[in-house]
Every structure is written in structure tokens, then in C-alpha cells.
C-alpha positions, 0 to 999 in steps of 0.5 A: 814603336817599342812603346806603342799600345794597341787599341784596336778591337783586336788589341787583346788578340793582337798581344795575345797573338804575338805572346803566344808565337814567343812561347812557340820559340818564334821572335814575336816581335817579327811579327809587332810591326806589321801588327801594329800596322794593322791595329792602324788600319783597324782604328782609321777604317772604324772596325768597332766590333770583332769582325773583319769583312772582305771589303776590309780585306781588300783594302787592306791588301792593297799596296802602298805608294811608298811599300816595297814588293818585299814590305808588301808581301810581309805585311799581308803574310803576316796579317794573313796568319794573325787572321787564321789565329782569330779564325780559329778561335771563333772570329768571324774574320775573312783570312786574306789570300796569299800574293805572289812574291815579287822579287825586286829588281834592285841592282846593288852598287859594286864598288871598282877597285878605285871606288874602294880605295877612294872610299876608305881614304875618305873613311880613314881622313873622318874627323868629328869635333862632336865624337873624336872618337869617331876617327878610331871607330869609323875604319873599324866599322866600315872594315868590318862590314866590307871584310865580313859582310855583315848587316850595319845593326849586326855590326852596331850591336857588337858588344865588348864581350862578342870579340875574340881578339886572340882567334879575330872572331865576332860574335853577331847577336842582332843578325836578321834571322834572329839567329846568332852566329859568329864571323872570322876576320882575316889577319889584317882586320884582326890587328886593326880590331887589337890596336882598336881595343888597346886604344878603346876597350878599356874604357868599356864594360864587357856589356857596352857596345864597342861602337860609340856616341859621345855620350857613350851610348851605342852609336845610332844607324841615322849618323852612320848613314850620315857618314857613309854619303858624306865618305861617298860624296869625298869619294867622288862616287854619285850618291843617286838618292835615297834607297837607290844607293849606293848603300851601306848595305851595297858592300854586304853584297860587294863582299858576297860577289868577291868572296863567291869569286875568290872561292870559284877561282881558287878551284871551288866547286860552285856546290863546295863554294855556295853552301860556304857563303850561305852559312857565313852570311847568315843565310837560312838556305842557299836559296837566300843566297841565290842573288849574289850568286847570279850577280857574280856570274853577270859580272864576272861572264867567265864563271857564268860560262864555267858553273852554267849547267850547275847554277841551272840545276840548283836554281832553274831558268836562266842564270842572267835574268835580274833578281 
């Protein structure tokens, strides 16, 4: 959508909407999706003149067959501050109400220990006659996003440049918050990183991308999907179908648990231990990571027992209940 023109009778507000939220220090482009959305919607319900009507409203509140509470909730909130942007202005515009959030009652895949070996096995055994580098790059890829928990666009924007092989730190550029942070590997995935590089980086600039396609291009999130329910299916672990998992980022919220885990068990408080994998995940407060933790203490009963008043005083309500 990166070349789309808007139409709409909105469309000058629209550009001048999302140039203005730039100058304030937001992400514009935030907000260009739903926006685009919206110019949509305008065009197929033939709003010719600048005004918006309840009953446009109300269909434009409405959520779609194949929309996520989440997805939903974003396109309305959106939508709701680009109308008081117009309200202000002087447009004769209904400004929608707010909907309630409503988290999802997704459940990830956390992986057995067998699971885990019987996926990289399959990960270290890819070969593609298309991209030999493939069989370089792939258990690099997937250690990094297993070890450090970080998100598949994260992990395929990393550039030349974003690696620290001395220190074994990365550099996250394209994180979700728009927020640039850094992430420590540990030592056996800072030596798998090192004899990558001596194999790979030298034929890259300190621009280029370290995950590549044939061509040398950065390596596309559709073929890394690809991959991962083909290491799935090799694994012997049930593909259940699409965004059912398990999914590539199902080992963000495998490496969340264990970590919360290895932290409490250690001897970590849970108010030490939460504000630690908030930051290092790239959460903006540790509220965001509230479900990781509550899925720890589902798996693992024995922290629930030990952090149940603690857990109850930062979030409330009980601490079983499903995110």
C-alpha cells in the first residue's frame, strides 16, 4: 500500500492528517492503513461531499467477518481521532465513540523441549536449490528470534551495521513501537552470529540486509512463513492452520515464558523480574507484558503459587483467567 493515492473527498485532509501527526514526532504511517481503510470506505458508499453521517458512521463501526478484536479496535480509534482532527477544523463530521477493547483469547504454542529439538533439527537440515544461502542463514535466523524473542520484521530488517559481533548486541530498527532498541545475545548464539559473519558478511555493504534472497535483496516474510510450516511439518509438530499456529511469532511468546521462568527461579522477585522482559522485549509499560506473564503462571502452577498476591497487586482479578 506504499504507492496508493487517496481519493476520497477526504483525501487532502487525510495527507494533511498524517503530515501533520509527523511533524508532532508521531509514525504517520501508523495511522496510513486504517486510513486508507477509510478512504475506501468513503469512495464504496458514495460520500461525494465533506460530511460524515451518523449512519456512516455506524457502518463504518461495524466489524468485519475476517477483522480482529485488535484490528478492530485499531481502525475505529484511528478513524475516531482523524474525525475530531476534521471536527475541529470545521467539518461537519460525526466523531464515532469509542468500543471496548477486547483482548483475544488466543493461546500461543509453547514448544516441549522435544518440540524445540525436533524443530531446528529440521531448521539446520534446510537446504534450497533457489538460495544455497539459505542453509547459512536459516539457523541463524531462527536462533535469533527463539534466543532473543524478537518479532520476524525486526529480525529481517537487521542490517550489516546492527551487529556487534565483539559485545554479541543487535540493533532492532524496525521494532512495532516504532522505537529502536538493542538486544544481548548470549555466548553460543554470539559465536553462531561470528562464523555466520565470516562466511557471509563480506560480501555485504554495512547497509545491506544480513538475511538475504537470491538475488541479494532482503529475504521476504512470505518465504520465511513458508519455511517455518515446512521445519513444522518435518518436526512432526500439527500446522492447525492459518493464524491458529503455531506461528513464527509463537517462539516470541516461548522465549518471554522461559525467561520470566529462568528469572523467578533464579531467585528474582516478580517486581525485579517484569520490568526486566518488559524492557528487553520492547514493551512500552509492563502492562503490555502482562500476558506472558499470566501464561507463565498457568504453565508453570508452582510460580502462580509463589507470585499470587504480587501478580493480583500489579494486575488485578485473577491471575488464571485467559488473555
Amino acid at each position: 500500500m506504499a504507492g496508493y493515492e487517496f481519493t476520497s473527498v477526504f483525501a487532502d485532509e487525510i495527507k494533511n492528517y498524517i503530515s501533520d501527526r509527523t511533524a508532532a514526532g508521531y509514525n504517520g504511517n501508523n495511522s496510513r492503513t486504517y486510513l486508507i481503510q477509510f478512504d475506501r470506505f468513503c469512495n464504496e458508499h458514495g460520500i461525494t461531499e465533506p460530511v460524515f453521517t451518523v449512519n456512516a458512521a455506524s457502518a463504518w463501526l461495524g466489524q468485519r467477518n475476517t477483522e480482529s478484536h485488535t484490528t478492530h479496535y485499531s481502525r475505529v480509534n484511528v478513524s475516531k481521532h482523524f474525525l475530531t482532527y476534521l471536527s475541529i477544523k470545521g467539518y461537519d463530521v460525526y466523531v464515532v465513540r469509542d468500543i471496548r477493547y477486547k483482548g483475544t483469547d488466543f493461546q500461543p504454542h509453547i514448544y516441549t523441549d522435544d518440540e524445540v529439538q525436533k524443530y531446528f533439527a529440521a531448521v539446520d537440515a534446510h537446504y534450497s536449490v533457489s538460495n544455497r544461502k539459505d542453509a547459512l542463514q536459516y539457523p541463524v535466523l531462527f536462533r535469533i528470534i527463539y534466543c532473543c524473542g524478537t518479532r520476524i520484521n525486526e529480525t529481517l530488517g537487521i542490517k550489516k551495521r546492527d551487529v556487534d559481533l565483539e559485545k554479541g548486541i543487535l540493533k532492532l530498527n524496525e521494532s512495532k513501537n516504532d522505537k529502536q532498541r538493542y538486544v544481548v545475545c548470549g555466548e553460543d548464539l554470539r559465536k553462531l552470529l561470528s562464523i555466520y559473519a565470516n562466511r557471509c558478511f563480506y560480501l555485504l555493504n554495512d547497509d545491506d540486509y544480513i538475511f538475504t534472497n537470491a538475488n541479494g535483496g532482503r529475504l521476504d516474510k512470505k518465504t520465511v512463513y513458508e519455511n517455518h510450516r515446512d521445519f513444522l511439518r518435518k518436526a512432526g509438530i500439527p500446522y492447525v492452520g492459518e493464524g491458529a499456529g503455531p506461528r513464527i511469532h509463537d517462539w516470541r511468546h516461548h522465549m518471554a515464558v522461559y525467561s520470566f521462568k529462568q528469572m523467578t527461579d533464579s531467585g528474582l522477585d516478580m517486581y525485579v523480574a517484569l520490568p526486566i522482559l518488559s524492557a528487553y522485549l520492547g514493551h512500552k509499560t509492563i502492562f503490555a507484558t502482562e500476558k506472558y506473564v499470566r501464561l507463565t503462571l498457568q504453565l508453570f502452577p508452582y510460580i502462580e503459587e509463589k507470585f499470587r498476591e504480587t501478580a493480583e497487586r500489579i494486575f488485578g482479578g485473577d491471575c488464571n483467567e485467559e488473555y
